[in-house]
N, C-alpha and C positions, 0 to 999 in steps of 0.2 A: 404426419404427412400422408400415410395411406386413411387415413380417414377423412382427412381434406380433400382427396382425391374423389374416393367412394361417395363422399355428402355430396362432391358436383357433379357427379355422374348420375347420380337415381335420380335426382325430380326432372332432368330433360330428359329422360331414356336413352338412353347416348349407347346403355349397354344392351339392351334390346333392340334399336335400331342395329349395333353392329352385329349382334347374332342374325339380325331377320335377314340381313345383306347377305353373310358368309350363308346362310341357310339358301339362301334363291342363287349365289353361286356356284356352290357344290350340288344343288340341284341341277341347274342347266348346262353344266361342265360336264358332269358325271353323272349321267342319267340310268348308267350301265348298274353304278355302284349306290347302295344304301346307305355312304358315308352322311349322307345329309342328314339323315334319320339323328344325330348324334345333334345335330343343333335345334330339331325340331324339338326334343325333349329338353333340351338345355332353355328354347326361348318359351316353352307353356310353364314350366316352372318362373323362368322371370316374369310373365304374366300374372301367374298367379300368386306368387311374393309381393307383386307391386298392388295386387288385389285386397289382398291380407293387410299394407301399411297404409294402404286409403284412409281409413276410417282409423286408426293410431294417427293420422298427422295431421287432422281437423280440430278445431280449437272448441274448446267445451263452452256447452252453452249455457250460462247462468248467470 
């Protein structure tokens, strides 16, 4: 079941979209506080994980 879940969630970005949201809420709420800083490394990693599986999920050419 959590694989079925995780498979629909990565190729729309569904989990990136909701970091970059909570990322620009905690930014503009609490501008006082560096809380945000904790989504901003959570969504350059989901960047660049989705960067990494690009080219693992293209179909070989022969």
């Amino acid at each position: 079941m959590n694989g079925q879940i995780i498979s629909s969630l990565v190729p729309f970005g569904t989990a990136s979209k909701l970091v970059l949201l909570l990322d620009a809420i905690f930014f503009l709420t609490m501008n006082a506080t560096t809380l945000h800083f904790a989504f901003s490394v959570t969504l350059s990693k989901l960047y660049t994980n989705s960067l990494y599986a690009t080219p693992n999920s293209r179909a070989s050419f022969e």
